[in-house]
PAZAPA-4460 file (N, C-alpha, C; in steps of 0.05 Angstrom, whole numbers, plus 32768, in hexadecimal, padded with zeros to 4 digits):
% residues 56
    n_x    n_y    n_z   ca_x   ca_y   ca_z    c_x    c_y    c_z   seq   type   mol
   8011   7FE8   8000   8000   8000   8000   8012   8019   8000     1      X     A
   800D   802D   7FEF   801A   8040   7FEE   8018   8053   8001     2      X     A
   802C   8064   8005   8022   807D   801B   800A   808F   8008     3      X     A
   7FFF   8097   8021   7FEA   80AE   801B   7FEA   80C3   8011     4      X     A
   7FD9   80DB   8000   7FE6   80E9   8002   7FE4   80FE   8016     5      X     A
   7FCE   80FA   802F   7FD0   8100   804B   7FE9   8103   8054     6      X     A
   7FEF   80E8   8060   8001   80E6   806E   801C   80F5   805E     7      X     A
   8027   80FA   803C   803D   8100   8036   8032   811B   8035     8      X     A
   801E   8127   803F   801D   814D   8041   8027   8154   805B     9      X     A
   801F   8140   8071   8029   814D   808B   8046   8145   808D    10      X     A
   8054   812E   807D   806F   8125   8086   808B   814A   8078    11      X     A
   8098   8141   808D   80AE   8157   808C   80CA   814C   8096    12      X     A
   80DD   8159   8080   80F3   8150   8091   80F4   8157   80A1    13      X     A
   8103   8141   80B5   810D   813F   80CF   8127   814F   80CE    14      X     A
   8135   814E   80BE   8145   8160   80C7   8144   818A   80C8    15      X     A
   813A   818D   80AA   813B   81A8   80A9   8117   81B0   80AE    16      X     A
   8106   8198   80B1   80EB   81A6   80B9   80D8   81AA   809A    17      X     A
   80EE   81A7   8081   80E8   81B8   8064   80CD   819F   8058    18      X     A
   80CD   81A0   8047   80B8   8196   802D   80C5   817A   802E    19      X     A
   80BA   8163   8026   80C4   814B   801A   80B2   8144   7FFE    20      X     A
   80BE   8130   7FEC   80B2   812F   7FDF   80BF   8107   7FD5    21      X     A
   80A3   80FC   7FCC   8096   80E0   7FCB   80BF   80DA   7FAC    22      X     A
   80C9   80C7   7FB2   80DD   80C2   7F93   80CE   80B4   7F87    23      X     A
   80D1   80B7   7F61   80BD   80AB   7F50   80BF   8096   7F51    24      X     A
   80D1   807C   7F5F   80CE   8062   7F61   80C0   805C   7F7D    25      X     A
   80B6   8073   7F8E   80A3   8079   7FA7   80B6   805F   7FB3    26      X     A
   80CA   805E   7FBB   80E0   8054   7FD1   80ED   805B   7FDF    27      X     A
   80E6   807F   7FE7   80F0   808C   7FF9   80E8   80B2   7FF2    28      X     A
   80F0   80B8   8004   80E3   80D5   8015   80FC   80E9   800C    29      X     A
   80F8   80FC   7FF6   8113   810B   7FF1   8110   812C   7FFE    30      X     A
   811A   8135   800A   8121   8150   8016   813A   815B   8004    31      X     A
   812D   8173   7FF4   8144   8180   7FE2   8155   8193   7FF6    32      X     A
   8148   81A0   8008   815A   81A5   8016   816D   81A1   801F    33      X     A
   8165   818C   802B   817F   817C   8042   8199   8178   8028    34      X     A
   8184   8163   800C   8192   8153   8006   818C   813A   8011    35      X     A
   8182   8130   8021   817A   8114   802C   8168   8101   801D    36      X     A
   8166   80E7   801C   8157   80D9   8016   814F   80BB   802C    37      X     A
   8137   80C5   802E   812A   80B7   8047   811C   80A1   8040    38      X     A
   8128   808C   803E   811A   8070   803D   8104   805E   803E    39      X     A
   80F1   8053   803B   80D2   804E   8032   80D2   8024   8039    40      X     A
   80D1   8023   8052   80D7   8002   8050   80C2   7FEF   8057    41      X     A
   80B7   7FE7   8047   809A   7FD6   8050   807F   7FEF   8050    42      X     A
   8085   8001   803F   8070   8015   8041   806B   8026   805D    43      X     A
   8082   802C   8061   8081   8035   8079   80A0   8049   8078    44      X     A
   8098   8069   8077   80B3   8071   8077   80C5   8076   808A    45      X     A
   80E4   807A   8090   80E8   8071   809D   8103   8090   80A6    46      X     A
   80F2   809D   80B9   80F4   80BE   80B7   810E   80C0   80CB    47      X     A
   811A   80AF   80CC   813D   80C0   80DE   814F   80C2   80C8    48      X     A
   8155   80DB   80DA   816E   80E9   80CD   818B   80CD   80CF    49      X     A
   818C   80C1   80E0   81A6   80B8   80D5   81A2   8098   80BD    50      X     A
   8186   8094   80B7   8180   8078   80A6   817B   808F   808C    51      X     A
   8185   80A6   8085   817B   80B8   8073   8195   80B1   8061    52      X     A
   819B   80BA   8046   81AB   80B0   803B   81B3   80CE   8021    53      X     A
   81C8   80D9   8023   81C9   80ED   8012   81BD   80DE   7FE8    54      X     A
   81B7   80F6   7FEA   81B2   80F7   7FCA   81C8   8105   7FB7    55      X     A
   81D1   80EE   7FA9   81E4   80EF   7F97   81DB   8103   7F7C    56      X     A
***
């Protein structure tokens, strides 16, 4: 089951507080700010800063 699009209006990075936004293979949570990419595992995302993974 996919995330909502509820639930991905209230989600925010954890780190800078900013916008996130769904990646087109919807397998993780991208923050342009940070730069971070926040992980999506069993449909369930997975919002700490240190399981976050820079974007290349």
């Amino acid at each position: 089951m996919p995330l909502s699009r509820e639930l991905l209006d209230i989600l925010a990075c954890p780190k800078c507080k900013g916008e996130i936004s769904l990646t087109s293979k919807e397998d993780g949570l991208v923050c342009d700010r940070c730069g971070l990419l926040y992980p999506i595992r069993d449909d369930i995302p997975i919002m700490l800063i240190e399981e976050a993974q820079p974007i290349k």
